[in-house]
N, C-alpha and C positions, 0 to 999 in steps of 0.2 A: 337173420331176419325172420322176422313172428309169421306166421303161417296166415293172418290177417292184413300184413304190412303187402307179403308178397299178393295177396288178393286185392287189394288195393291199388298195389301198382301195376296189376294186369286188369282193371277195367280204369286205370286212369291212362297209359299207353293209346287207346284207341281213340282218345281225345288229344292226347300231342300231336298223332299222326293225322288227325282231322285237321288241325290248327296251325301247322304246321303246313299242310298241304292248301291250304286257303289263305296264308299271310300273304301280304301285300310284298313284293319285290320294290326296292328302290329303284329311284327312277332311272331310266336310259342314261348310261353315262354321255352319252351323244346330244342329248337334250337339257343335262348338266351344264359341257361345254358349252356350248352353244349360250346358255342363257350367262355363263359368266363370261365368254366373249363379248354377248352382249353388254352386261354391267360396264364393262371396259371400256365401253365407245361413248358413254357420257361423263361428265362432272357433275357433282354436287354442291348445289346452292338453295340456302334457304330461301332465295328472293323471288328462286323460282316457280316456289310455290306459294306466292302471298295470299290468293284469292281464298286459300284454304282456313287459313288462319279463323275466321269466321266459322265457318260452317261443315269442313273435315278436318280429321286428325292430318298433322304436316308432319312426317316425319320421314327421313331416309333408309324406306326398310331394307332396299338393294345393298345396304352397305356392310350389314352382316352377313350374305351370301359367301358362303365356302364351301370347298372341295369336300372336307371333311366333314361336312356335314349332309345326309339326302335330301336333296333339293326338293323333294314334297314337303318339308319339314321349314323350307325359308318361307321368309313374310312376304306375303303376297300372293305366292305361289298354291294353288288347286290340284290334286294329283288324281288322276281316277281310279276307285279302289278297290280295280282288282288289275288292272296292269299296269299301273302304277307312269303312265302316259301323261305328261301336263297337258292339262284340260282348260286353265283359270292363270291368267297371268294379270293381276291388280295392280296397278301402281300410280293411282291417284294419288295426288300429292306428294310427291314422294324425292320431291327435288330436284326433278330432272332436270338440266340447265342444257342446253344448245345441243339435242342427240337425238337418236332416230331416225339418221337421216343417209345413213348409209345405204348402198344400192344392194347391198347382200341379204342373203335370208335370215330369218331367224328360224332356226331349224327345231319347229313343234310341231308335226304333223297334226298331232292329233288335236291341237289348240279350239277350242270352242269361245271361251271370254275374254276378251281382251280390255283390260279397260286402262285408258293413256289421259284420264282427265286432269286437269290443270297440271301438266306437263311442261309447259313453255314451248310447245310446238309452234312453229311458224309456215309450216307444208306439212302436205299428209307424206308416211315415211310409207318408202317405197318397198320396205317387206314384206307389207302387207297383202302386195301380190300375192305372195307365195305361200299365203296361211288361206288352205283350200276347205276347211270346214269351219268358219269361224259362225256362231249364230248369235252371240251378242259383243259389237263393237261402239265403244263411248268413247269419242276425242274432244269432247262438250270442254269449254272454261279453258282452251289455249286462245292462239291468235293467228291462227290458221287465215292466211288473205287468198286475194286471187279466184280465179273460179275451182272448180271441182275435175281434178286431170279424167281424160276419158279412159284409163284405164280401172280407173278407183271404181267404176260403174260394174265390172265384171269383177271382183272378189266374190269369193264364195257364192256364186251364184247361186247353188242350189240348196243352201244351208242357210242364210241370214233371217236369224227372223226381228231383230232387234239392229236401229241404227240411231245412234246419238253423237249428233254434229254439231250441237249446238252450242250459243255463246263464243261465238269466232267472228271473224272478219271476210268471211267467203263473199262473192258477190257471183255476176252473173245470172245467165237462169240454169234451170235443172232440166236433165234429159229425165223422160217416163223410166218410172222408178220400178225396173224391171226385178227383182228378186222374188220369186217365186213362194217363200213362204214367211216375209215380213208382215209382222203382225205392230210391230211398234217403229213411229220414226219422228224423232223431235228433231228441226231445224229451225228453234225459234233463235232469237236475236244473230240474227248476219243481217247479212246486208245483199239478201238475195232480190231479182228482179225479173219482170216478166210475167208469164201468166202462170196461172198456181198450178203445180204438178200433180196430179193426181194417181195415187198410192194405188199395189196391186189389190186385188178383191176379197184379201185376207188380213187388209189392216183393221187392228180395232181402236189401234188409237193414233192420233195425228196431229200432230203438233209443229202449226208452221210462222206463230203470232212474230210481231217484232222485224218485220223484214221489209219490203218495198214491193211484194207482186203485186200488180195491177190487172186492173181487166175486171170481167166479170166473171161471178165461181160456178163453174164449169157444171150441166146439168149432169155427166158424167160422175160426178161424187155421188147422185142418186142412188148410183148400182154398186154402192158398198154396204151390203146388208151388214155384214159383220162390224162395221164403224159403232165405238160406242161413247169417244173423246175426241172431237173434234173441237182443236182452238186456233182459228183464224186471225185472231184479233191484232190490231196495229200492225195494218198494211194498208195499202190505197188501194181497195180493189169496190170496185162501184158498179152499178146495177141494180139489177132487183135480184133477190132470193129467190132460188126455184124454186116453182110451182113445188116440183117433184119432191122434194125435202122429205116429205113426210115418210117417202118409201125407205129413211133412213127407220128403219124402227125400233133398232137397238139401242138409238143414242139413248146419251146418258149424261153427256156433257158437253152444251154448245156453247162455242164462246166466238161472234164477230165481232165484237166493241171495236170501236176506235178505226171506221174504215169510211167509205163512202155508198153507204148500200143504201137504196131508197125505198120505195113503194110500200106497200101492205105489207104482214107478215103473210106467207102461204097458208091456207085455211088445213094444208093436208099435215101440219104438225098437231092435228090430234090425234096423228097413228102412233106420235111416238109419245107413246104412254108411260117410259121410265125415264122421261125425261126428271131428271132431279136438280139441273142447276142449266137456264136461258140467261146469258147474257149479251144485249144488244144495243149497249151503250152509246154513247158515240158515233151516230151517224146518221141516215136523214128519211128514217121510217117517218110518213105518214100515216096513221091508223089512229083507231080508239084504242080504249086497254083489253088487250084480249079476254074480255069472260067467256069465250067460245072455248079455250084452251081445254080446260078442265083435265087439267094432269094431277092424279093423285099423290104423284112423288115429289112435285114440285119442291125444291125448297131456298131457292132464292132465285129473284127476278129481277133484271136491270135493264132498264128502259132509259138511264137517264138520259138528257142531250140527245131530245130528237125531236118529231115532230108527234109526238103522239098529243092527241085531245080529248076532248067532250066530259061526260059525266063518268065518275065509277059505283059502281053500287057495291057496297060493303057487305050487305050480304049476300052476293055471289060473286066477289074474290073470294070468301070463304071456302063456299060450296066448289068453287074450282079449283083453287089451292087449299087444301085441309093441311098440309103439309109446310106449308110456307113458313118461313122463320127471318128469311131477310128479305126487304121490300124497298125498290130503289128508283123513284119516279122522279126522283129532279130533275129542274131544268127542260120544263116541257110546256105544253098547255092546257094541260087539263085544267076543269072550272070548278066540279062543283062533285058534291058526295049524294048520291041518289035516296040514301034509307037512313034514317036516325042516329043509326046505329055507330061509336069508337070502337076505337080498336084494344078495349079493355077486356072481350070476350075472344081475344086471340091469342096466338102463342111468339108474335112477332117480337124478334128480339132484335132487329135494326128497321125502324123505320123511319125514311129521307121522303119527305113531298115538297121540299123547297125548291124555292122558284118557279111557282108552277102559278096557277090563275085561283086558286081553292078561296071561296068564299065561304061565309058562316061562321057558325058559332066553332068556338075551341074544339080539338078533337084529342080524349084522350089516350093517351098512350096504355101499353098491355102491360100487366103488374111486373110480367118477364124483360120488358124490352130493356136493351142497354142504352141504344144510341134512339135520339129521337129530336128529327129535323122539321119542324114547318115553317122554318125562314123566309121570307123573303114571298110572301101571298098577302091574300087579302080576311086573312080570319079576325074577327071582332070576339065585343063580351069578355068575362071575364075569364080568368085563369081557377079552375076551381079546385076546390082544395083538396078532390081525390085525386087529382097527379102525384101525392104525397103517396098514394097505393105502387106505384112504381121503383121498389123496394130497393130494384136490382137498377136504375139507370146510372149510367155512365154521364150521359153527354145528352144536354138539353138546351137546344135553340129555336128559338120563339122571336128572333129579333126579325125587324123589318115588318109588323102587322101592323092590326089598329087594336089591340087589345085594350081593354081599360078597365079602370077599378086597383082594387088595391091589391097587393100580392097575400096570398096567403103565408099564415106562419109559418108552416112546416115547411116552406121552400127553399128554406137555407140548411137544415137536419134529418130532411126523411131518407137521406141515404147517404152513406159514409163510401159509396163508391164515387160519389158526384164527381168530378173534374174540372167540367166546363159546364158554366150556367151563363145563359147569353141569351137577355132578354131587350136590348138594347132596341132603338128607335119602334117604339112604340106608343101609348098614352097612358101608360101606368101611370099610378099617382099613390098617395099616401106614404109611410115612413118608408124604408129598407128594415126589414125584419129583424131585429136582436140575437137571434139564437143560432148562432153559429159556435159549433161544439169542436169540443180535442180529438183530436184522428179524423177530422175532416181529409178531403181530399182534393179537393178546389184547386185549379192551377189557374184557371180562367176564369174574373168573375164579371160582368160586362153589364152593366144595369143603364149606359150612355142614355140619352134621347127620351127623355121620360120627362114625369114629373114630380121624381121624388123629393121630399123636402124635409125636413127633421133633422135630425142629427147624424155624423159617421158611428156606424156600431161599433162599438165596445168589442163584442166578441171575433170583432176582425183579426185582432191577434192571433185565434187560432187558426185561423188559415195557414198554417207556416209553410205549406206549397205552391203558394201564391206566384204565379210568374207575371200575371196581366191582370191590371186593374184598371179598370175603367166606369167614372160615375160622373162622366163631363155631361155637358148640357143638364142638368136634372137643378132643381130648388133648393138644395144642402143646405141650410144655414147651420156653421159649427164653426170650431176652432180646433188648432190640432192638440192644442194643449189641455182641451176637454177632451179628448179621445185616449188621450196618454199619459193622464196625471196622477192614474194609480202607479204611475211608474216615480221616483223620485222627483225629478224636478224641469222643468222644460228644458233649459240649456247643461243638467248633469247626465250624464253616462247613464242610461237606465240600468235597472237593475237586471233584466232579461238583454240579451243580446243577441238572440234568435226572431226577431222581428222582423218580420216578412223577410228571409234568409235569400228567397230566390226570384223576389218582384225583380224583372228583368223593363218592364211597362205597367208606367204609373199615370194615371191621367184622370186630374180631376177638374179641370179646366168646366170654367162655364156654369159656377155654383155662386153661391155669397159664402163660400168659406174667407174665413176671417183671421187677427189673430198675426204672431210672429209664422216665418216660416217653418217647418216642424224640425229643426236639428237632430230632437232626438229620434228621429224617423229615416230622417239623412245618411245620421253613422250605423244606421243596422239594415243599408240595404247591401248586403256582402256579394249578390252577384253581380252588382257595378261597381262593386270596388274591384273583384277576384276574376271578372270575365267569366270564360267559361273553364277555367281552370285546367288551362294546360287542353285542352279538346283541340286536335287539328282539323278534325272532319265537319266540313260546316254541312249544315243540314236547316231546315226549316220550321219553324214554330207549331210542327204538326202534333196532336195528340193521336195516337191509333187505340179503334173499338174495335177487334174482332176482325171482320169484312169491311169497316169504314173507316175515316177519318175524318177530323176538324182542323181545320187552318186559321191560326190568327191569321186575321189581314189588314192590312193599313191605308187607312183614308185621309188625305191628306189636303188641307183649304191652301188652296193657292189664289192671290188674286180673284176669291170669292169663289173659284172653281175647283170643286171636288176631284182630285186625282187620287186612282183606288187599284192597290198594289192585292195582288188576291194570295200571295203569300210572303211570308217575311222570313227574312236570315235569324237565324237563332242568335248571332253576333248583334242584333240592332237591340239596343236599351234606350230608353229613353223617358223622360218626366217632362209632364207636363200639368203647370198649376196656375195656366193663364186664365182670365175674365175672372179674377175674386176679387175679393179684398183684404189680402194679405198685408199689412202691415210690418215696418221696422226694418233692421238691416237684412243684408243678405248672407249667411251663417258661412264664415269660413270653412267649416268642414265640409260642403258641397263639393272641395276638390279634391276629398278621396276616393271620390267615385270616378277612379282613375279611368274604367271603361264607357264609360258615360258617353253613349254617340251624341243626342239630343236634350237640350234644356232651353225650357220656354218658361220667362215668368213674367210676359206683358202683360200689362193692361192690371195693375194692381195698384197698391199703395206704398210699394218699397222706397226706403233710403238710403242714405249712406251710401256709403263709394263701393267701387266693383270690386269686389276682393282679388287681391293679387294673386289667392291659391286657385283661382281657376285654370292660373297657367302651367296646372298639374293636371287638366283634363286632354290629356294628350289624343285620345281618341276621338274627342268633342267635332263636329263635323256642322251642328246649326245651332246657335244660341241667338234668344229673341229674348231681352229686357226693356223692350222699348213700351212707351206710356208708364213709365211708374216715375220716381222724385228723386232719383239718383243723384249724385253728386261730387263733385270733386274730379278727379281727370283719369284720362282711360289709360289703364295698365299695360305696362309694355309689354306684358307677359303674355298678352292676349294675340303677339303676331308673331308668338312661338308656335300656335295652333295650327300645323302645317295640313290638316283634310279641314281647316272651317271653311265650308262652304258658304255659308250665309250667316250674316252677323246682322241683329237688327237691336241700335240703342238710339234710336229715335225718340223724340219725344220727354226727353229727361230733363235735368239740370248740370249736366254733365260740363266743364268747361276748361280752358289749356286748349295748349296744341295736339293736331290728333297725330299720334306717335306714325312716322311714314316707313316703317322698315317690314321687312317681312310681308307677312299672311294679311297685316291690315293695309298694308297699299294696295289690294286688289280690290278692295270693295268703293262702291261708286259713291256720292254724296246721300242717298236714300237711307243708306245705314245710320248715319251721323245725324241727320236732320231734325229741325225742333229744340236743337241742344244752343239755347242762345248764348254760352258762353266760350263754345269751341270754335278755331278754329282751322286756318291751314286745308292744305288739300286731303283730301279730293271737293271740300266747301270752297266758297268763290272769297270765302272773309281772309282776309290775310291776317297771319299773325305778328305782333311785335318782335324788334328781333330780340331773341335771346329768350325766347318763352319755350315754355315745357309745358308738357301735361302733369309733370310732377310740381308745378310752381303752383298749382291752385288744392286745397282741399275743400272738406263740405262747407270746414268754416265760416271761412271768406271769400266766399265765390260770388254771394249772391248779388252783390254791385256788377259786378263784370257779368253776371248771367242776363241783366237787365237793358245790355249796350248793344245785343249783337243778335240777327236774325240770319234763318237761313230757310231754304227752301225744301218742299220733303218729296219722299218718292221711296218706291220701295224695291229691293233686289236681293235674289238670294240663288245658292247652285247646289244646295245640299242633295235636293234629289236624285243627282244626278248617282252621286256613288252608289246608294241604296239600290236605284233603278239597275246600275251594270250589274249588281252587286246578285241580283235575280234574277238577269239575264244569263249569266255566264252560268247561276249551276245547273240554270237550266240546259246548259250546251251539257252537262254532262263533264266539266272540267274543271273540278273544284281543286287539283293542284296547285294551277297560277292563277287562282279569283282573288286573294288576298294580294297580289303583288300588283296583278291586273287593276282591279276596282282603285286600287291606293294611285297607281298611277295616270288613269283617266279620269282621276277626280279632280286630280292639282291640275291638269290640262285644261278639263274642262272649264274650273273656274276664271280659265282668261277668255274664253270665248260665249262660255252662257249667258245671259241675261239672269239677274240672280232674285225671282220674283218675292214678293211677301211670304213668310209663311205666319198664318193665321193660328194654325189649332193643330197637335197631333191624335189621331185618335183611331183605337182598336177596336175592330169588329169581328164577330166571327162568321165566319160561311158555313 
């Protein structure tokens, strides 16, 4: 060895033995045991973990645990490193199926983390006695029921500083949450009850939304200086807001929404100056809008659903919110805007004032904003044509004012983020704009209740994200075969087939459209022929911006009275192309629209006999062809329709006997009525013996439509399934809502009264 080698290896030596002397020891073979004793005491099941599937990795780390391997080195496991003591035992997700519930220890002395989230617990597991230093424990996403045993209260008492129980089934109330140095405790969604517990003097964040305390919130929360996340929200806890509030002065994040809290806001939250996010949603503040606040971190405010009023002056929300970015007033009473001034010199990027009392001229939106509400007030004058500066908007509703005048051009093009444009029940007037371009983004487009008149755009085709259309009540005069005849030929296969891919709600009802029905418009609506494609999770018509949302919602003529559904099933389609003047037969391919809940096409000029392929609309649940010149005799396929709720072909020249089996023996004489050539029950006319509905066509009918009168009246029970159909996801139990709805509908329709339906038609909120 070179005389350099060995000098080399005598100042590399006193680095082994450094390195050597400071490596980590594998872990306790006693806390090895121990944790594969543990392994031992459960089973592994993927099903145990579903809730993960979403939102954590699901996988079975426990299952490559081995002897021969150092158990600092398994998944999940945290070793501390320099004694090499498990510290950190993770096992979120991880499969656990029916375990943890042995009465023995799990022998970690030194264990500080413990985390057992979505686990399939159903009790808290009673080792956890025996883990005397533990400072962060998360059993959040099982199904933990029952109340909280009273020994679960004494673990680690003087070491916790972190406790997450949330997302369970706990009920009961909580004893004073005694842990000495708990800084964090989220107990939202149980099913806890009683009066709200309040945390020792070292929490800084709190988290109790989702549960059932009641009572009033305790002036005792005053004296947690260090509180800097405080979310109360959806519980029933009522009263007024301490006075004392303000001596919170660290907060940083108030949330009561959705409770019963009344009175004034406290004047003394202007101590808490980093307040950066008040929401006070949902519940029964009287006051003005606070310009006294003046919090310069503010950056978003919810007021909506309460009792707030009077004037706001726009420019001192600025001077008090400089910060502000989401702004959420609906549903209240304020009147009116004190200073001249929109909200085009802001940096607001969700602003909601709908529902509210707001009078005056238009107000516009800030070039930044996405979402932007003033539905449902009283603003006049025109829409003017710098809301086009609003580059970045998402979502724009204006429906329910008195605007008027003509729409500007650029309202259909100045942003390719648009989604939903919903200008509906107002006094517009003039054409619908031409310039709708490629890579739009339009899913909802809602121009109802106007006066628009001219022609259907051309550049509608690019809309191909279309899910809800809606130009009912407005002036239209068109044909569809003017709208579509750069395609090859009114009744040929066009040459595109991506037209309107995903119109799910069609409604043009209540125009002078004219013309044969559009077929070639029919066979390319592919999301009622295809459903929702294979989708088990039903869910709601909702679009989400950021911090908000838009809800299609459905308004419904009943016997001249308005019934107003304020969210819809994503499973509900439906066309409607009543009050025109539609001309010619009714196009056979209409019954590939195999998912097709609703079709209305009263009050037109159609002929010809009912096509037999309707009785391929199996999901069909309300059909209304009554007032148009129909003919020939009703299809027996039609009382294959086992959800028709209401069937209305009054008024026609329909004639034969009305077929008695099935789904049409339940409907009353109302449905049939005006049809002078039918008879049979449930009509008072009796028929010849040995007659059919198939014995007459459009032919030769018209002598025998001439002989025979009948009485009218109107019934229908469609509502009823849609109605469960909203009720039940609102329980939260969309498993059995499809089996449910399907079979309180057939029920229902022996016992409801089955009124007219008039008109369907989309609004948005």
């Amino acid at each position: 060895m070179g005389r350099y080698q060995i000098l080399g290896l005598l100042i590399f030596l006193p680095f082994l033995h450094y390195s050597l002397l400071f490596a980590s020891p594998p872990c306790p073979p006693d806390q090895r045991d121990s944790l594969l004793h543990f392994k031992n005491s459960f089973v592994l099941h993927v099903e145990a973990s579903d809730y993960c599937h979403s939102y954590y990795p699901s996988y079975p780390n426990t299952k490559v645990w081995n002897k021969s391997v150092d158990c600092c080195s398994w998944d999940g496991i945290t070793c501390d490193n320099v004694t090499s003591n498990v510290i950190g035992l993770d096992l979120t997700c991880s499969w656990l199926d029916e375990a943890l519930y042995s009465n023995g220890s799990l022998l970690l002395p030194k264990l500080e983390v413990l985390l057992l989230r979505s686990c399939n617990l159903t009790r808290f597991p009673y080792f956890l006695n025996s883990l005397k230093g533990l400072k962060d424990l998360d059993l959040s996403f099982n199904m933990i029921s029952g109340e909280i045993p009273e020994w679960f209260w004494g673990i680690s008492h003087d070491t916790l500083e972190k406790l997450i129980i949330s997302h369970n089934l706990l009920n009961g109330s909580i004893q004073q949450l005694h842990w000495k140095r708990l800084f964090y405790i989220d107990l939202e969604k149980n099913l806890f009850q009683g009066q709200l517990p309040i945390p020792p003097p070292s929490t800084s964040s709190f988290y109790a939304s989702d549960n059932d305390f009641t009572g009033e919130i305790p002036t005792s929360i005053c004296k947690l200086s260090s509180l800097k996340f405080l979310d109360l929200s959806k519980n029933n806890l009522s009263g007024y807001m301490p006075p004392c509030f303000g001596d919170i002065t660290n907060l940083v994040n108030l949330d009561l929404s959705s409770n019963k809290i009344q009175g004034r806001l406290p004047r003394s939250l202007v101590k808490c100056t980093n307040l950066s996010v008040l929401l006070l949603s949902h519940n029964k503040f009287t006051d003005i809008f606070p310009h006294w606040l003046e919090l310069p971190q503010l950056y978003s405010l919810d007021l909506r659903f309460n009792i707030f009023h009077g004037m706001i002056n726009l420019t001192a929300l600025r001077l008090s919110f400089p910060a502000l970015a989401y702004l959420f007033l609906s549903n209240n009473f304020f009147t009116e805007w004190l200073s001249i001034e929109d909200f085009s010199n802001t940096s607001l990027s969700i602003i909601d004032l709908s529902h509210n009392l707001f009078a005056g001229p238009f107000l516009l939106p800030s070039p930044v904003t996405i979402y932007y509400s003033i539905a449902s007030n009283f603003f006049v004058g025109k829409i003017p044509s710098l809301i086009c500066n609003a580059t970045k908007v998402e979502m724009i509703d204006l429906s329910h004012n008195s605007l008027t005048g003509s729409l500007p051009p650029c309202i259909t093009n100045f942003s390719t983020h648009l989604s939903v444009l919903n200008l509906g029940m107002n006094n517009l007037e003039g054409t619908i704009p031409q310039s709708y371009s490629w890579g739009n983004s339009l899913v909802t487009l809602d121009l109802s209740q106007n006066w628009f008149e001219g022609k259907l755009p051309l550049s509608l085709e690019k809309c191909e994200f279309l899910e809800v259309l809606d130009l009912s009540d407005n002036q239209i005069d068109d044909t569809f075969p003017g709208w579509s005849n750069h395609f090859k030929g009114f009744l040929d296969i066009p040459r595109r087939t991506d037209l309107f891919p995903k119109l799910r709600i069609l409604d043009l009802s209540s125009n002078n459209l004219g013309g044969p029905l559009p077929a070639n418009l029919i066979m390319n609506l592919k999301a009622m022929m295809n459903g929702n494609n294979g989708q088990e999770t039903l869910s709601y018509m909702t679009r989400s911006f950021e911090k908000s949302s838009y809800n299609d919602t459905l308004s419904i003529t009943l016997k001249g009275r308005e019934i107003w559904l304020p969210k819809i099933l994503t499973f509900l389609t439906s066309i409607d192309l009543s009050h025109n003047s539609f001309k010619g037969i009714i196009p056979g391919i209409i019954g590939d629209l195999h998912f097709l809940m609703g079709l209305n096409l009263s009050h037109n000029h159609l002929t010809g006999s009912i096509p037999s392929t309707l009785g391929n609309l199996i999901d069909l649940e309300w059909l209304d062809m009554s007032s148009n010149k129909l003919c020939g005799g009703i299809p027996r396929v039609l009382g294959d329709l086992v959800f028709l709720g209401y069937l209305n072909l009054s008024k026609n020249q329909l004639a034969g006997r009305i077929p008695q089996d099935k789904q049409l023996s339940t409907f009353s004489s109302n449905s049939f009525s005006e049809n002078l050539g039918l008879c049979g029950a449930p009509l008072s006319k009796q028929c010849s013996p040995g007659l059919s509905s198939s014995t007459f066509n459009c032919k030769g009918h018209e002598n025998w439509f001439k002989q025979n009168t009948v009485w009218i009246g109107y019934s229908s029970g469609f509502i009823i399934g849609i109605s469960i159909a909203y009720i039940a996801i609102e329980t939260g139990r969309p498993k059995w809502l499809a089996q449910g709805v399907r079979m309180l509908e057939r029920r229902a329709t022996k016992w409801m009264e089955k009124p007219m339906l008039k008109a369907i038609k989309f609004h948005g909120q």
